[in-house]
LOLORO-5944 format. One record per residue: x, y, z of N, C-alpha, C in turn. Coordinates in steps of 0.2 Angstrom, whole numbers, padded with zeros to 4 digits, always signed. Last residue first. Layout:
# LOLORO-5944
XYZXYZXYZ;...
# end
This chain:
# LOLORO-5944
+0210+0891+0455+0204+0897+0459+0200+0895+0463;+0222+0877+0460+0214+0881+0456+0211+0887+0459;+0236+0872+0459+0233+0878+0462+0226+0880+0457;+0242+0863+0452+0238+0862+0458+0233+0868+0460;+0261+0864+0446+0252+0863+0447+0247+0861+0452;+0278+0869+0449+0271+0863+0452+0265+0867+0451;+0285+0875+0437+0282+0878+0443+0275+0872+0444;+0300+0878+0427+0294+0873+0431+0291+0874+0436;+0309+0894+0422+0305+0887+0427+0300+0884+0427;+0318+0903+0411+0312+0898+0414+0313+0894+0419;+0327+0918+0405+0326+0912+0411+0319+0910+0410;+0333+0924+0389+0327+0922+0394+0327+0917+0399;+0338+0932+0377+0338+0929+0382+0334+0928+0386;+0332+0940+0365+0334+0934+0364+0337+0931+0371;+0323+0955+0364+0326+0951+0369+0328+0944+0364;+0328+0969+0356+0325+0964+0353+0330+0957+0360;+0332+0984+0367+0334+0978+0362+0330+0971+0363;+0318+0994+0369+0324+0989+0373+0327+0985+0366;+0310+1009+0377+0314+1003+0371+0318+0999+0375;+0293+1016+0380+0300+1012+0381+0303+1006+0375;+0282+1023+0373+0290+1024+0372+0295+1020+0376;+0271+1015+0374+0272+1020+0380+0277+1023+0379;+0270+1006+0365+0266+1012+0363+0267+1016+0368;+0290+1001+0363+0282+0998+0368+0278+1007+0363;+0302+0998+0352+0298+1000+0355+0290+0999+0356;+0315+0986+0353+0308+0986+0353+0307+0992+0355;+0328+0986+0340+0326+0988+0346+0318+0986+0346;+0336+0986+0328+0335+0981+0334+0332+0981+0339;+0324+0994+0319+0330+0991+0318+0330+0986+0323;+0311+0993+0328+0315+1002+0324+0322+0996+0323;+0295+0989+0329+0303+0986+0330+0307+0993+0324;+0283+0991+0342+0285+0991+0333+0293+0991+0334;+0270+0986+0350+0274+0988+0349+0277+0989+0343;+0254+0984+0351+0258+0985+0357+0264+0989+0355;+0250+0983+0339+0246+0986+0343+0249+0990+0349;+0255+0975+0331+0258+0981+0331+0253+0987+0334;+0262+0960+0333+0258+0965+0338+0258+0971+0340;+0271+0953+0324+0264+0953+0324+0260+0956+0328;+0283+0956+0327+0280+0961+0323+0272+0961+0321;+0287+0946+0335+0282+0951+0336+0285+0956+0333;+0292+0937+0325+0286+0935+0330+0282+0941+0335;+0301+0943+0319+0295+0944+0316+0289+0940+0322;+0311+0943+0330+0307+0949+0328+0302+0947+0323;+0312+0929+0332+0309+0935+0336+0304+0940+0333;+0317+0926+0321+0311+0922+0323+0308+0928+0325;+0328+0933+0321+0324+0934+0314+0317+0932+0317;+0336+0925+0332+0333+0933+0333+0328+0935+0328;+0340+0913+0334+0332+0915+0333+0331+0923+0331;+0351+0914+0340+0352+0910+0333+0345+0911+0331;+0349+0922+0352+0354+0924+0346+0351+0921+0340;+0345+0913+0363+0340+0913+0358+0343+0918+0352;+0349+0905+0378+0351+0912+0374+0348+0909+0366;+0343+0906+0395+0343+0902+0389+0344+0908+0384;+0349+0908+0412+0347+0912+0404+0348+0905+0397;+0346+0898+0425+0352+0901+0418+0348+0903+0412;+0346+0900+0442+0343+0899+0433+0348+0901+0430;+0347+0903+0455+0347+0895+0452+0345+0897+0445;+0348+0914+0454+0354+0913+0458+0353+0907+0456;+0335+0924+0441+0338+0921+0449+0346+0918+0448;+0334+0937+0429+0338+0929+0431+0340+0928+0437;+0315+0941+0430+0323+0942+0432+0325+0937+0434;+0305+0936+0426+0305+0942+0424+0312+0945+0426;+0307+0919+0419+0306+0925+0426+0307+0931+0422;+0291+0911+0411+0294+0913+0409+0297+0919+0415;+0287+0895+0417+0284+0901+0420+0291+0906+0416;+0276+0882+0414+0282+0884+0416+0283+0893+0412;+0267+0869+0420+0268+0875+0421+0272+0877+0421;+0259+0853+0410+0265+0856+0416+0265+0864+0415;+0242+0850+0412+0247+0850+0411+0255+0853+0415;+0229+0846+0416+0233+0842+0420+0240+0840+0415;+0220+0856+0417+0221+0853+0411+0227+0845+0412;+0222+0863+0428+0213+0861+0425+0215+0855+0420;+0234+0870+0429+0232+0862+0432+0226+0858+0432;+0235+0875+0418+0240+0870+0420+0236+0863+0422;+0225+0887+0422+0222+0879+0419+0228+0875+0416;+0231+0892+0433+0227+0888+0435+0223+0883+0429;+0243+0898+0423+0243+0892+0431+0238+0888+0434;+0235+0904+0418+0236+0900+0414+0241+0896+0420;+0229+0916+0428+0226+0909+0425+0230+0903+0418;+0242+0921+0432+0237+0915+0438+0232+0910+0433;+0246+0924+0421+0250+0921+0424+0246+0917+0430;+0237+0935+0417+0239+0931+0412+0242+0925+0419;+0238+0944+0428+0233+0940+0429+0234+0934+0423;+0250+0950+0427+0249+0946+0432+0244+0942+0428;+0245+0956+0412+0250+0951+0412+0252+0946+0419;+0237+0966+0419+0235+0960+0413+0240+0955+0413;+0246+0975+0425+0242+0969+0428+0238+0964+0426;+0263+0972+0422+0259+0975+0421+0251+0971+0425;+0274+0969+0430+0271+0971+0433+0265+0975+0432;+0285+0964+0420+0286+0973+0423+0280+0973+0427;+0281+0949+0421+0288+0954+0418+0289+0962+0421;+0273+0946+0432+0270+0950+0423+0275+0951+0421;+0277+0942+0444+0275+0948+0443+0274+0951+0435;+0277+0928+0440+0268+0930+0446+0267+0939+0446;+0280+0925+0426+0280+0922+0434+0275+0928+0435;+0270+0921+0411+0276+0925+0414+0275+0924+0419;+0270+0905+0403+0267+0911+0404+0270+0914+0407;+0265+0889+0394+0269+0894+0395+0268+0899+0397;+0260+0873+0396+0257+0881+0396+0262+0884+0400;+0263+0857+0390+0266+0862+0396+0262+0869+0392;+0255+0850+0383+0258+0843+0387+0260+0851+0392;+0241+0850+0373+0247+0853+0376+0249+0851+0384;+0230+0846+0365+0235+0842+0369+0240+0844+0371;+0219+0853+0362+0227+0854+0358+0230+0850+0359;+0210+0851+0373+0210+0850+0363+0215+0849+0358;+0221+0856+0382+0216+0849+0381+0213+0848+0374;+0218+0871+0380+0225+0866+0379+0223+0857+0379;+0206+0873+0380+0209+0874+0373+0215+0870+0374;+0203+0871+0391+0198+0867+0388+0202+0869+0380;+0209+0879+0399+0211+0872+0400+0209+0869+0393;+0205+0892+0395+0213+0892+0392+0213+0883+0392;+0193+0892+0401+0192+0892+0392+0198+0890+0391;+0197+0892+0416+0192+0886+0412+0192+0885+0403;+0203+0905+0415+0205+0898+0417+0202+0889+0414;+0194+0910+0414+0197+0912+0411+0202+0906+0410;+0184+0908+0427+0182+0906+0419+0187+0907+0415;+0193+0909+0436+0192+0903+0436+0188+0903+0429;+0195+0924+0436+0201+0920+0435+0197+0914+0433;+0182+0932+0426+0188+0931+0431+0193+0923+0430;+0181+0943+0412+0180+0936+0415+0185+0936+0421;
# end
């Protein structure tokens, strides 16, 4: 599907839900994958379908943001994505990706508000 339909189905689920902000990664995917771009235009574009707020998890902490720190979650995390054992799989604290990249289990994160309006 493209943007604007893809777009269209996310709006018409958060409107049902009544989802007041739609979460998703800034413009570079986190690392740039390109599903993950496109994850980010359309859940930007049905923000604004849906006439809620957009806010954008950075892929790096700018000069204006502060990491939010998530420690006190970590249990959360990890079972939160243990749910994706398609993607990855957790070796103690670590994430490993199916491509072999590791990292430790993130618990910090920058975000932004990012104005809506933008439609395909």
């Amino acid at each position: 599907a493209g943007v604007a339909e893809a777009a269209a189905d996310v709006a018409a689920f958060a409107e049902w839900f009544r989802a007041e902000v739609i979460v998703s990664y800034d413009d570079s995917g986190g690392y740039g994958h390109p599903d993950h771009v496109a994850c980010h235009w359309i859940a930007l574009a049905a923000a604004g379908l849906a006439g809620a707020g957009f806010v954008e998890v950075l892929s790096e902490t700018e000069p204006d943001t502060a990491p939010i720190t998530l420690d006190h979650h970590r249990d959360r995390v990890r079972e939160a994505l243990l749910r994706y054992p398609s993607q990855l799989g957790i070796e103690g604290g670590e994430v490993v990706h199916v491509g072999g990249q590791r990292h430790l289990i993130p618990t910090d994160l920058a975000v932004r508000d990012v104005p809506t309006g933008w439609h395909p």
